[in-house]
C-alpha positions as CSV (number, residue, x, y, z in Angstrom):
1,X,11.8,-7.7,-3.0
2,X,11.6,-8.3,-6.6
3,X,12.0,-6.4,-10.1
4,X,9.1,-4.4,-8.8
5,X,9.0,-2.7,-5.3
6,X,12.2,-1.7,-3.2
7,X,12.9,-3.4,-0.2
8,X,10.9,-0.7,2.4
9,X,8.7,2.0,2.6
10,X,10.1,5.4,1.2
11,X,10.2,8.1,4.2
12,X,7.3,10.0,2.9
13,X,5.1,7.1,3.1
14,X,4.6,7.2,6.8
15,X,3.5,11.0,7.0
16,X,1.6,10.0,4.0
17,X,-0.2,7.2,6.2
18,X,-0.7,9.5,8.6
19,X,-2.7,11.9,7.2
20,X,-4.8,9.1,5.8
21,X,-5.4,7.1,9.3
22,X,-6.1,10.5,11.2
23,X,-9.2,11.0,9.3
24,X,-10.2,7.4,11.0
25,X,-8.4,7.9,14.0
26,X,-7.5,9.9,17.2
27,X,-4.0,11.6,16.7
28,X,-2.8,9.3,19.6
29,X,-4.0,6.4,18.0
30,X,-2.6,7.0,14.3
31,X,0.7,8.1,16.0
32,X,0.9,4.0,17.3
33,X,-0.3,2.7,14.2
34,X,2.5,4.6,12.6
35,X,5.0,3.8,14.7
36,X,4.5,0.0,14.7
37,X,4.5,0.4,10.2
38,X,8.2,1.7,10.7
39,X,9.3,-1.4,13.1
40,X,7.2,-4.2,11.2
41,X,8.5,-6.7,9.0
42,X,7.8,-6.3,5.3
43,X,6.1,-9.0,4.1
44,X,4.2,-10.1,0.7
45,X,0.2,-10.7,0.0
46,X,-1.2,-11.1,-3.6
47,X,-2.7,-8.1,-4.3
48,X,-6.0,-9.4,-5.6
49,X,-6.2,-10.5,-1.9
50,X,-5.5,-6.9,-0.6
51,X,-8.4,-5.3,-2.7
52,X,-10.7,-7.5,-1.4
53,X,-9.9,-8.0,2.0
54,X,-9.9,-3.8,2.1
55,X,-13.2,-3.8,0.4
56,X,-11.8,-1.7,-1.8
57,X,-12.5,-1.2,-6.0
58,X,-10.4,-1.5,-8.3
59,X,-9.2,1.9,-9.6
60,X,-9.8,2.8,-13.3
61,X,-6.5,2.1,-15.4
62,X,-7.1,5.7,-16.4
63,X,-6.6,7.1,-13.3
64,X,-4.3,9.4,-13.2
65,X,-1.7,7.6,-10.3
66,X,-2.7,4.5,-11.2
67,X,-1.5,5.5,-14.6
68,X,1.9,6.9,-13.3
69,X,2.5,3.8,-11.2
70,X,2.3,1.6,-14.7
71,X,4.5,4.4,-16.3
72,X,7.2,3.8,-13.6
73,X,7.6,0.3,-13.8
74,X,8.0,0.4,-17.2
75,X,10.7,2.6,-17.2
76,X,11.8,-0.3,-14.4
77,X,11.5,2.5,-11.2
78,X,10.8,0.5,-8.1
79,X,7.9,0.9,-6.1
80,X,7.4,1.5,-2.7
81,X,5.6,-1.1,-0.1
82,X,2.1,-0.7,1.0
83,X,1.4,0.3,4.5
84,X,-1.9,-1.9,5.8
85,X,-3.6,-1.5,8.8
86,X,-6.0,-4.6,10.4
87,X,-8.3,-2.8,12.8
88,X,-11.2,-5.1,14.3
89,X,-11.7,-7.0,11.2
90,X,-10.8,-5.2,8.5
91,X,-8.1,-4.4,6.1
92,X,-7.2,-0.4,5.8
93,X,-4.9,0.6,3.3
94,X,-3.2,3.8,4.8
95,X,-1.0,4.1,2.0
96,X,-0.4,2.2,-1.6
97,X,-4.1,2.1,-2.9
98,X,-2.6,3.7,-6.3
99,X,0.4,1.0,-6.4
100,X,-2.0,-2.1,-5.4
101,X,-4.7,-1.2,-8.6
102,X,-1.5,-0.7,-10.7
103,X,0.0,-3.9,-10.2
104,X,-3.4,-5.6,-10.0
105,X,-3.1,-4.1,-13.8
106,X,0.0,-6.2,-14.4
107,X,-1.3,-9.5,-13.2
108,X,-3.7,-10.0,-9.6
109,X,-1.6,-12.9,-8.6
110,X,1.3,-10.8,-8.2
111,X,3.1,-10.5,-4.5
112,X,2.8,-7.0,-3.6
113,X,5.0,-6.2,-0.5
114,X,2.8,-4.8,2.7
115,X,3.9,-3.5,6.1
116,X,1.0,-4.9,8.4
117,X,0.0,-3.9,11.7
């Protein structure tokens, strides 16, 4: 994608998700939502866009992940897409919160690359 983020998800993303979305979800359903991240299309949104349309805050520089995120890009170690789920009219992030506040950190305009179901 760019200097940033590899081209997909790493494998342990999507059990990652997982875990995440079944505390929302029926087993069945997370199991589709899952299945659709591994077949969709990556694609970009500016992360300033992704907080907000998740309704989520922006994490404390401090934190701990958010701080390792920041330490692996400057060491120029790619990061791995978010996974995003749309769900009657709102934005879940079921995996990447950490890397979204991290790059938000960088600059908020950046294009941070999302699977999107």
């Amino acid at each position: 994608m760019n200097k940033y983020w590899l081209k997909n998800p790493e494998p342990h993303d999507f059990p990652a998700a997982a875990d995440y979305l079944e505390l929302l979800f029926s087993t069945e359903e997370t199991n589709v939502f899952v299945d659709n991240l591994k077949k969709a299309v990556t694609i970009t949104k500016k992360g300033k866009d992704i907080l907000r349309a998740s309704v989520l805050p922006l994490l404390s520089k401090n934190n701990i992940h958010v701080k390792e995120n920041l330490k692996k890009v400057k060491k120029g170690d790619k990061l791995s897409p978010v996974l995003l789920v749309k769900y009657e009219h709102k934005l879940i992030v079921a995996d990447g919160y950490h890397r979204i506040c991290a790059m938000y950190y960088l600059s908020e305009d950046l294009e941070i690359p999302c699977r999107l179901v």
